[in-house]
N, C-alpha and C positions, 0 to 999 in steps of 0.2 A: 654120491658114493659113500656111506656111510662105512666105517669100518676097515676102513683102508687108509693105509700107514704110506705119507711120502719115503719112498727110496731113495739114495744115492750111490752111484755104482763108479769110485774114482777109476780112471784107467790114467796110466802113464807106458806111454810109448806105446799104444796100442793094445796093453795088456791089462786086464783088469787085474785090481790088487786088493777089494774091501768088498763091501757089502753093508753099508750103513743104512738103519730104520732111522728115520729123523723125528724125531716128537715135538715140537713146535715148541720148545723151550727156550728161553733163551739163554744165549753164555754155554751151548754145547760143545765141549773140546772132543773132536773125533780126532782119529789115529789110522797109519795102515805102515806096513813096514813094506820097501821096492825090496821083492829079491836082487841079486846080483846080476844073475843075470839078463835083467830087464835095462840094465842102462850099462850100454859098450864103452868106453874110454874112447874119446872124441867124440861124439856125439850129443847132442843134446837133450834133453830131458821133457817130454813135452806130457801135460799133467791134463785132462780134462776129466768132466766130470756129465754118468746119465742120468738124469732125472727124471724116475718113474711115480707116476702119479702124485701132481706136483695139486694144489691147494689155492685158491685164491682166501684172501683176506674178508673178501663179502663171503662167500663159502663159510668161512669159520665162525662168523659174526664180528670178525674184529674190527670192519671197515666200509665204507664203499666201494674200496681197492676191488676189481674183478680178475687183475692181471692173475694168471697161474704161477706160483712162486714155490721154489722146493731148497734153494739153499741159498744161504746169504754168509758169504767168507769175511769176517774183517782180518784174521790172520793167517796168514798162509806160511809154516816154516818147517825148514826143509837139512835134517841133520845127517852128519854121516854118523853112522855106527858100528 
């Protein structure tokens, strides 16, 4: 699939909140702000993430990796504002 950009589509609590193009850079710092009212008082905060048209590493040339791969987190942090 030439030409096509991995996606990421964070939802938290059900709701989706971004819309990230990934470019296979690395050290990308992405952002999304929760409205208010997406997290109730008491409840928990539950964060995942959709990965549309994810990339293997053979794919790109950079490997014999063949896994499909679209986002790799080393930091996850999460501010009130």
């Amino acid at each position: 699939m030439t030409g096509v950009q991995t996606c990421a589509l964070p939802i938290c609590n059900g709701e989706p909140i971004a819309v990230w193009v990934l470019d296979r850079s690395e050290g990308i710092e992405k952002s999304a702000i929760i409205r208010p009212g997406i997290i109730n008082k008491g409840r928990s905060l539950r964060v995942c993430f959709r990965i549309y048209h994810p990339a293997s590493p053979y794919g790109l040339g950079q490997s014999a990796d063949r896994r499909l791969l679209g986002l790799g987190i080393t930091t996850l942090r999460v501010d009130r504002i």
